[in-house]
C-alpha positions in Angstrom: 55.2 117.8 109.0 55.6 116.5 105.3 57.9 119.9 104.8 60.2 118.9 107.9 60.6 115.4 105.8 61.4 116.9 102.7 63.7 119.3 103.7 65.5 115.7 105.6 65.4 113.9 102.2 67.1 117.1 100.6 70.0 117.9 103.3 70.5 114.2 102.9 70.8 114.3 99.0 73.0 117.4 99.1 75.4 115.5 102.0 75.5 112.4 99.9 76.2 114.2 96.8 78.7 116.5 98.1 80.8 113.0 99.6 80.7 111.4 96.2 81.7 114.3 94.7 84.9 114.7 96.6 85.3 110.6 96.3 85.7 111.6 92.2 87.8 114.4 92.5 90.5 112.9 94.9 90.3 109.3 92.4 90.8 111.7 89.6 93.4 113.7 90.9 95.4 110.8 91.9 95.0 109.3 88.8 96.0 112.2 86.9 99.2 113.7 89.0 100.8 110.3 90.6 103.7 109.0 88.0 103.7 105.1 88.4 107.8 104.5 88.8 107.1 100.5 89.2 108.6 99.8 86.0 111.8 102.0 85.9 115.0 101.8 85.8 117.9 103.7 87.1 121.4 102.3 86.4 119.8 98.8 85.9 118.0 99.1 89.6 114.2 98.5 90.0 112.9 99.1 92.9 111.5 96.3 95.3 114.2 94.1 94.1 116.7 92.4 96.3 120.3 93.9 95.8 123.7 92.5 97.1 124.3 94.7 99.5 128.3 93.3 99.5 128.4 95.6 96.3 127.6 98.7 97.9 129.2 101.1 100.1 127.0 101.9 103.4 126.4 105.6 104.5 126.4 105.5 108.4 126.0 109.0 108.9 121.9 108.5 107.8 120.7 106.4 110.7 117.1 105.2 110.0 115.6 102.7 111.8 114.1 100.0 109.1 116.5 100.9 106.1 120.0 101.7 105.1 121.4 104.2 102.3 124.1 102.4 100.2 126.1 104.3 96.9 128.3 102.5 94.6 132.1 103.1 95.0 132.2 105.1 91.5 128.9 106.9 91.6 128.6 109.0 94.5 125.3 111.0 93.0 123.4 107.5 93.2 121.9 106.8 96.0 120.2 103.7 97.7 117.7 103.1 100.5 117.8 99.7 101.0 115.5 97.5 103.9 117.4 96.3 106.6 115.8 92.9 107.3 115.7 91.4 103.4 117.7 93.9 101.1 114.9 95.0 99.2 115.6 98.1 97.1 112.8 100.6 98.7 114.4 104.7 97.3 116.5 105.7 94.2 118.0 108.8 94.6 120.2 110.6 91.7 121.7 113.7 92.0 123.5 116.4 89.5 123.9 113.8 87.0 122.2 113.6 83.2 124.4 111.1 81.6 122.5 108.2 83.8 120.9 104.9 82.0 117.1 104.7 82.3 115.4 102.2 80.7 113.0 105.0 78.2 115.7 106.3 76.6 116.0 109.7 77.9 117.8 112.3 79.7 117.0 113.3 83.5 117.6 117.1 83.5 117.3 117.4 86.9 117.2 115.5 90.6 114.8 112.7 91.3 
């Protein structure tokens, strides 16, 4: 009997380790290949701020149901997804351009 009860104790302890160990490795993973885009900009656009949409061109041939893509009249490669009910900037999307303004002073070689 006191064998049964040790051999509990030790598939518990493996089980428990095994669940903290993949609790690490996911926190560290995230940590260590997400990019935190909060504070950039592109072409003096953050994202979750509130944009005039009157500025913007609407593309109604992407039908989504809670947002809207908007470019600018003279930069077709930039690319807005907007929210519908409060103009909030949600997506940035830039493509086949490198002479863009970011706000860390460098080059984007390739799409975002």
């Amino acid at each position: 009997m006191n064998i049964h009860r040790s051999f509990k104790i030790f598939t518990f302890t493996i089980f428990i380790s095994i669940g903290i160990g993949t609790i690490l490795i996911i926190n560290h993973i995230n940590n260590t290949q997400s990019t935190d885009l909060s504070q950039l900009t592109i072409d003096d656009m953050k994202l979750d701020t509130q944009i005039d949409v009157r500025n913007y061109t609407v593309n109604n041939r992407i039908v989504m149901k809670n947002h809207r893509i908007y470019t600018k009249d003279n930069k077709h490669y930039l690319t807005f997804k907007v929210n519908k009910s409060n103009h909030y900037l949600k997506g940035i999307t830039l493509v086949k351009d490198t002479k863009i303004e970011t706000n860390f002073n460098a080059n984007i070689d390739g799409d975002i």
